[in-house]
C-alpha positions in Angstrom: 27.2 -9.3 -0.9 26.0 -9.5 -4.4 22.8 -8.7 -5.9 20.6 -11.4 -6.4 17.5 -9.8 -8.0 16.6 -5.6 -9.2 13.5 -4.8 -9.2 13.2 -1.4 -10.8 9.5 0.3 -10.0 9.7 2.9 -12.7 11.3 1.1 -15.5 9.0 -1.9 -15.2 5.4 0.3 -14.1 5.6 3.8 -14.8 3.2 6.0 -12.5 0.8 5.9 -15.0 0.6 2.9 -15.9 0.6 2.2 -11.9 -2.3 4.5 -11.7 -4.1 2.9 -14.4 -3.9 -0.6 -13.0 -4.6 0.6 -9.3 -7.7 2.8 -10.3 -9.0 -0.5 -12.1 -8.0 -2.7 -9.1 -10.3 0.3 -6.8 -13.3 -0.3 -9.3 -13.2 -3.8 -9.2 -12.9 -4.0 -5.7 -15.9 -1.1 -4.8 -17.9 -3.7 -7.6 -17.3 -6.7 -5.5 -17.3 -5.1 -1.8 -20.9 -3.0 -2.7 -22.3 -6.5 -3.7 -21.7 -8.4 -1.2 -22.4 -5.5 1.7 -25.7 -5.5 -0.4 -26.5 -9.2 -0.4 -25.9 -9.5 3.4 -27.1 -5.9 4.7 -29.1 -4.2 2.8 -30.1 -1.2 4.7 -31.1 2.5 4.5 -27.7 4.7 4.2 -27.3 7.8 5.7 -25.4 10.5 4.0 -25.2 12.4 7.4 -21.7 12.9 7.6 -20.1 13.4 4.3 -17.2 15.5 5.6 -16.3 13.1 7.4 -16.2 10.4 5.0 -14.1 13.1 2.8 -11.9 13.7 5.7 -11.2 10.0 5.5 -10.9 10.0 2.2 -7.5 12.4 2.4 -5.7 11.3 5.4 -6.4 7.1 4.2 -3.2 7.8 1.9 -1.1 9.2 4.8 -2.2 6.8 7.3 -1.3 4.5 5.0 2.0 5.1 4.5 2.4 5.7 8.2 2.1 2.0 8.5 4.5 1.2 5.9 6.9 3.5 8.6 6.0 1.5 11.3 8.1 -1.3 11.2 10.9 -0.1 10.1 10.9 3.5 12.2 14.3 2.2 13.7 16.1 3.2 10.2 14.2 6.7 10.8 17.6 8.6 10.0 18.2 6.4 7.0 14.8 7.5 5.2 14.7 9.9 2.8 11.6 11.3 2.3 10.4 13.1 -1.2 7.0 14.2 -2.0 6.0 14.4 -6.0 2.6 16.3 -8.0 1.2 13.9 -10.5 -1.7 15.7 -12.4 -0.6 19.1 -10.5 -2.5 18.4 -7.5 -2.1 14.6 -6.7 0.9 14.5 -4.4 2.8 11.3 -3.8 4.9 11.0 -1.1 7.7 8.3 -1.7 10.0 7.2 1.0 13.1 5.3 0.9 15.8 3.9 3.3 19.4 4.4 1.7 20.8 1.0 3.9 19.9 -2.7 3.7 17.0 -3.7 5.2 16.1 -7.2 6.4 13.7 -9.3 3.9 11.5 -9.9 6.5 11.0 -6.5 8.1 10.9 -4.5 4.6 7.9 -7.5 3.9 6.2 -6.5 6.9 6.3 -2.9 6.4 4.9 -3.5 2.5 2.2 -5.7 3.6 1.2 -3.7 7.2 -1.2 -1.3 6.0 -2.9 -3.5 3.4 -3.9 -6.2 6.1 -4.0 -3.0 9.1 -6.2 -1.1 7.3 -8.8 -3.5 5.5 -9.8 -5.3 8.7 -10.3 -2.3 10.3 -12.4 -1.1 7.1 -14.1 -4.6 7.5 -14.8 -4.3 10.5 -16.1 -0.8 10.5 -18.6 -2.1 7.4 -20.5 -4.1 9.8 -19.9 -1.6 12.7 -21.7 1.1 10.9 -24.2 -0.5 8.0 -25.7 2.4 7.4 -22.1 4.1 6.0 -21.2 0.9 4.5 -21.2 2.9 1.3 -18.6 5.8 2.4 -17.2 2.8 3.5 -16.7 0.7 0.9 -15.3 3.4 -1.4 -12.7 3.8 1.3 -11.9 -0.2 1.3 -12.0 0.0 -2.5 -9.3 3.2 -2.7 -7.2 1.6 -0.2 -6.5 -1.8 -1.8 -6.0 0.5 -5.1 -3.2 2.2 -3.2 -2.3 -1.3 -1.9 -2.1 -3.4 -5.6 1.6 -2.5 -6.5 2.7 -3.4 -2.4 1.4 -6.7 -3.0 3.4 -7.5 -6.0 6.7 -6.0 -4.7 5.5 -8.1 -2.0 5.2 -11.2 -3.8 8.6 -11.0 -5.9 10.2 -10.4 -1.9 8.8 -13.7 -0.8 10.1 -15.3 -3.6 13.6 -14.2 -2.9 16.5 -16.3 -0.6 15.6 -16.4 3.3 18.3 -14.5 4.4 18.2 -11.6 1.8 18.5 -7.9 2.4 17.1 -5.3 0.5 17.9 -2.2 -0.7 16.0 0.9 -1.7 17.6 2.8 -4.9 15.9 5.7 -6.9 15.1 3.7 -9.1 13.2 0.9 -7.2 14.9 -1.7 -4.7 17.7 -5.0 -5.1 17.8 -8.0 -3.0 20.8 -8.6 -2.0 22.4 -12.3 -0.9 25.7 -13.0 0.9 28.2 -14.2 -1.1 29.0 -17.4 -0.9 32.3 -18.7 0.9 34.6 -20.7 -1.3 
């Protein structure tokens, strides 16, 4: 095996450079979501249960990386699990698995949540109009968390079919069989 394409997360987008482009992705996002809940249901909110909605607010990150788990639980022992402080109280948790990992199921695990968690966001926006509000900030954070999975995403599908990647701590390589001579 050789490797046919590094991708290194820190070198290319440092966390705060990540952060900057996520929070912006969030804005936007909230912008266009809180516009268009407007334009189709405009109705009296209720700020009734704001602990919830803060409740929600804290365990969307870790939920979200549960699905990332999710499809690839079966390399459970392989993951190594590290959780950092960015401005001394926002922790990140990263995970990695130290063995290859089929292109397919590490594509599936990057893109789970995003598509998980947003319909069920959707949904619950015209479940509950009168929180779309709470709501919407929550569909907003989550694609921010979701911005930088999409583009590791996109440079995955853009790699050979049979490809295996493999998480460094540094970022990941895709990794190709050789070819016979």
């Amino acid at each position: 095996m050789h490797c046919w394409k590094a991708y290194y997360v820190d070198r290319k987008h440092h966390f705060f450079r990540r952060f900057f482009i996520s929070s912006l992705v969030s804005l936007f996002v909230f912008i266009f979501s809180y516009v268009i809940m407007q334009t189709f249901a405009a109705r009296q909110f209720n700020d009734e249960f704001f602990i919830v909605f803060l409740c929600s607010f804290l365990l969307l990150y870790p939920v979200h990386k549960l699905f990332h788990i999710v499809p690839i639980i079966s390399y459970y022992k392989h993951m190594k699990w590290e959780i950092e402080r960015h401005f001394r109280i926002l922790p990140v948790i990263d995970i990695k698995v130290e063995c290859p990992i089929p292109k397919k199921r590490f594509g599936i695990a990057l893109i789970l949540p995003f598509f998980t968690l947003n319909v069920l966001l959707i949904f619950c926006i015209f479940l509950l109009p009168q929180y779309g509000h709470y709501i919407t900030i929550l569909l907003a954070y989550h694609n921010g968390l979701s911005t930088f999975d999409l583009l590791y995403f996109k440079t995955l599908f853009l790699s050979p079919k049979n490809a295996l990647v493999e998480e460094n701590d540094e970022g990941y390589e895709i990794l190709v069989e050789d070819d016979p001579l």
